[in-house]
N, C-alpha and C positions, 0 to 999 in steps of 0.2 A: 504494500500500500504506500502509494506515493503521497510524502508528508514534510511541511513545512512548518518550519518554528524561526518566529520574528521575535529579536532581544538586545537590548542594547537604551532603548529609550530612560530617559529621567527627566529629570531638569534641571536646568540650566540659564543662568543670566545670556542675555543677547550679549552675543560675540564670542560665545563659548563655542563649545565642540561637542560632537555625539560621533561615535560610533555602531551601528547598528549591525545586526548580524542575520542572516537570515540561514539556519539549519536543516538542509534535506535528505531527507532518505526516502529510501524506495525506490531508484532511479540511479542509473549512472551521467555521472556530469559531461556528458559529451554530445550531445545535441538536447540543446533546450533553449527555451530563453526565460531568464528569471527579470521583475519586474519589481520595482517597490511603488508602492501606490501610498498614499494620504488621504487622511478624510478628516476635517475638525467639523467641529460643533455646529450642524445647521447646515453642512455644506456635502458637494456630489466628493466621491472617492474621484482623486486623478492622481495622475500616472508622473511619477516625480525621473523616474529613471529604470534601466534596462539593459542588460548584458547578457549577451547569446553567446552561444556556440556549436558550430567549431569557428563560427564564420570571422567572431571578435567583436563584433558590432557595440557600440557603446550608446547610449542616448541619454537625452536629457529633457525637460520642461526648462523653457525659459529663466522660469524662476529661479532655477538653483542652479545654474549654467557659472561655470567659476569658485560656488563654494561646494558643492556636493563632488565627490569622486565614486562611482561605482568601481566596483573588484571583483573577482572570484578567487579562491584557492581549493579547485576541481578533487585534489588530492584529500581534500577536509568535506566536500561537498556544502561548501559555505559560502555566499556568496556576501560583502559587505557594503554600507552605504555608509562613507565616512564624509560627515554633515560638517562644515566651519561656517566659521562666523553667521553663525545664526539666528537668526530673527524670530520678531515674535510671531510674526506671522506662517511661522514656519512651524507651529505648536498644530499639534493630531494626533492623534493616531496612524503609524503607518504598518503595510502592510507589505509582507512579499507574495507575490504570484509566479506561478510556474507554469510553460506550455511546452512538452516535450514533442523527438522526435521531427524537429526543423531541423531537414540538414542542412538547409541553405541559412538558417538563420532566422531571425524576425524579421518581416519586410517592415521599414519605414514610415510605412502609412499603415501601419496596426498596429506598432510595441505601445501603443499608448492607450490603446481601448481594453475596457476592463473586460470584455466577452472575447479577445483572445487567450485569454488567460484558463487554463485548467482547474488548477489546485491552487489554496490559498491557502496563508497561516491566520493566526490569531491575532495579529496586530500586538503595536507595545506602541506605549505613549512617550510621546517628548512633547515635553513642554517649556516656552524658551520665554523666560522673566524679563521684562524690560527695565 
């Protein structure tokens, strides 16, 4: 059973740092694309960022362009959303999503929709103090 665990949230003063971690098993890390999504209070879940393979593809949302870095370490089956200078509006819930079995990768005009996504975890909260 293929199974994701998202960890890493707390809080933090704006301009601090998070690390986030997204856990999977049931799956081999070598054709997928994993996803971290957002959701706060009142608002639709979207698509913060994205990392596939074998292809390497990386993505972003505007908004975090420069302070977010996606990563994997395939060997851990983990993939990371390492968050700087962060803002308050940057406070949710996030979440990781997983779509296996692209060998070519995520195409561009889908890694951001939440119905390409399979399996999801639980979400962990950051929350960023101003």
């Amino acid at each position: 059973e293929v199974q994701l665990q998202a960890s890493g949230g707390g809080l933090v003063q704006a301009g601090g740092s998070l690390r986030l971690s997204c856990a999977a098993s049931g799956f081999t890390f070598n054709t997928y694309a994993i996803g971290w999504f957002r959701q706060a209070p009142g608002k639709e879940r979207e698509a913060v960022s994205c990392i596939s393979s074998p292809d390497g593809k990386i993505y972003y949302t505007d908004s975090v362009k420069g302070r977010f870095t996606i990563s994997s370490d395939n060997a851990k089956n983990t993939v990371f959303l390492q968050m700087d200078s962060l803002k308050p509006e940057d406070t949710a819930v996030y979440y990781c999503a997983a779509v296996l079995g692209l060998r070519a990768g995520i195409p561009a005009n889908v890694w951001w929709r939440r119905a390409a996504y399979e399996y999801w975890g639980q979400g962990t909260q950051v929350t960023v103090s101003s």
